[in-house]
C-alpha positions in Angstrom: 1.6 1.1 -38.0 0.3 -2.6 -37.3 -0.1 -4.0 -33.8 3.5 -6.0 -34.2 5.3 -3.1 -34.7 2.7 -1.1 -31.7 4.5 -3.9 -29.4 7.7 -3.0 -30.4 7.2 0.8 -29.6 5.8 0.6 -26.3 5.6 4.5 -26.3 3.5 4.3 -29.1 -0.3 4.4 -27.8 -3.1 3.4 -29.9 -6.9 4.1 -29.3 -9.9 2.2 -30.7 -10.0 4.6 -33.5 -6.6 4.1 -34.5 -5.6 7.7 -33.4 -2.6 8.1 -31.2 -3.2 9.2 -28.0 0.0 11.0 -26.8 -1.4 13.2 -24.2 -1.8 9.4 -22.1 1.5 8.9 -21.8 2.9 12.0 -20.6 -0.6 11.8 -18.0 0.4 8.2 -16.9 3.8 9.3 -16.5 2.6 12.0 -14.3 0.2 9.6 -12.4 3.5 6.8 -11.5 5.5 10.1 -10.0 2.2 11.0 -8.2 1.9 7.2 -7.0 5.8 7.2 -6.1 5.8 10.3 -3.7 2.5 10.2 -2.6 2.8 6.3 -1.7 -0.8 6.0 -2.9 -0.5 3.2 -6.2 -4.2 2.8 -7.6 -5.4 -0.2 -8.5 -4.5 0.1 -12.2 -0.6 0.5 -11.2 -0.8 -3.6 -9.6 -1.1 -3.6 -6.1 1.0 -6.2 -4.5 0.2 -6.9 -0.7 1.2 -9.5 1.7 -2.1 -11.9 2.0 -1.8 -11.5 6.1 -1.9 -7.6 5.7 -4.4 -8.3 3.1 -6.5 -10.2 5.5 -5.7 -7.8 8.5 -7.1 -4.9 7.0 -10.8 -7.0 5.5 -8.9 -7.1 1.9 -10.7 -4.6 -0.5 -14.0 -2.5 0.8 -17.3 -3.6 -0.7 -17.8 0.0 -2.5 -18.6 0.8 -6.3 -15.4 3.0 -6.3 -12.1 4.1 -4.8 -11.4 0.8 -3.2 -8.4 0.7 -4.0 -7.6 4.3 -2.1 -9.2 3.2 0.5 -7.3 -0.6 0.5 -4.0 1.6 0.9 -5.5 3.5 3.2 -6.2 1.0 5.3 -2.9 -0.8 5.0 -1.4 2.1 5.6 -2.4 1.5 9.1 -0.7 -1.4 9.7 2.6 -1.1 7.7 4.3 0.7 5.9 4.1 1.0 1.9 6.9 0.5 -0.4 7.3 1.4 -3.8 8.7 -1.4 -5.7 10.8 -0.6 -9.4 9.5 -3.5 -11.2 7.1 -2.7 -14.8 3.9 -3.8 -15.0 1.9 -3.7 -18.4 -1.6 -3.4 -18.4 -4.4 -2.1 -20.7 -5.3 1.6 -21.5 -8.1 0.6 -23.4 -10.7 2.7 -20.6 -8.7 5.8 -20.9 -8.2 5.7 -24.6 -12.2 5.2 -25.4 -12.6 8.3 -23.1 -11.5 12.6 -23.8 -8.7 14.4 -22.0 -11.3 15.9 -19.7 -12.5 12.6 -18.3 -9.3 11.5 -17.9 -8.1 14.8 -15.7 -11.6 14.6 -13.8 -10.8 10.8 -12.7 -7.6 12.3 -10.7 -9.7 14.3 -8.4 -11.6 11.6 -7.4 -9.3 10.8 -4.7 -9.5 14.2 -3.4 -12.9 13.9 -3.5 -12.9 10.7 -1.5 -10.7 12.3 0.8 -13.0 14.9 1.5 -15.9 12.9 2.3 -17.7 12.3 -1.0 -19.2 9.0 -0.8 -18.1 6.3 -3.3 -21.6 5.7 -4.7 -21.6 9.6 -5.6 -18.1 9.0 -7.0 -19.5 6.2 -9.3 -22.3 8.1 -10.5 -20.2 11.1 -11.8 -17.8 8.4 -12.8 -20.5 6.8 -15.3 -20.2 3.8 -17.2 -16.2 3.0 -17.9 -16.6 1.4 -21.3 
């Protein structure tokens, strides 16, 4: 299968070995319902935020990781967030040149966070994304 027809099969997800990676899609899947009911979008799910709440809050944290939890976080205080129905495409390329394992270990960051773990600790078992 060639990149054309990749495009035309949007459930078709391609690594940079060429393998399929069908495991991502039923995890990203999981991730939207998580984002949907738990009103918690990371940053890779496009973030859309008035620029006055933007600005109320002191827009994103200077912090190596979790920003974007802690952006929502922080909104959170002053609004209310909304889920919006609308598709948004964007690149899988740093969970496709990484295992299963990472992958599941990057969704208890937040937990993590949550409990107090410090973002530069986060980044540091996090490692280098490429």
């Amino acid at each position: 299968m060639d990149v054309v027809h990749v495009e035309k099969e949007p459930r078709s997800l391609r690594g940079p070995d060429g393998k399929r990676r069908r495991w991502l899609g039923t995890l990203l899947h999981l991730a939207d319902l998580r984002s949907c009911y738990a009103r918690v979008p990371y940053g890779d799910q496009a973030i859309f935020v008035l620029a006055d709440a933007f600005r109320a809050v002191g827009g994103f944290p200077e912090q190596p990781l979790m920003e974007d939890v802690e952006l929502i976080r922080r909104l959170r205080r002053v609004g209310h967030i909304r889920m919006v129905r609308s598709t948004v495409r964007v690149s899988g390329r740093r969970f496709q040149a990484r295992p299963l394992t990472d992958f599941l270990l990057m969704n208890v960051f937040p937990l993590l966070y949550r409990l107090g773990v410090s973002p530069r600790t986060l980044a540091r078992i996090y490692g280098d994304p490429t």
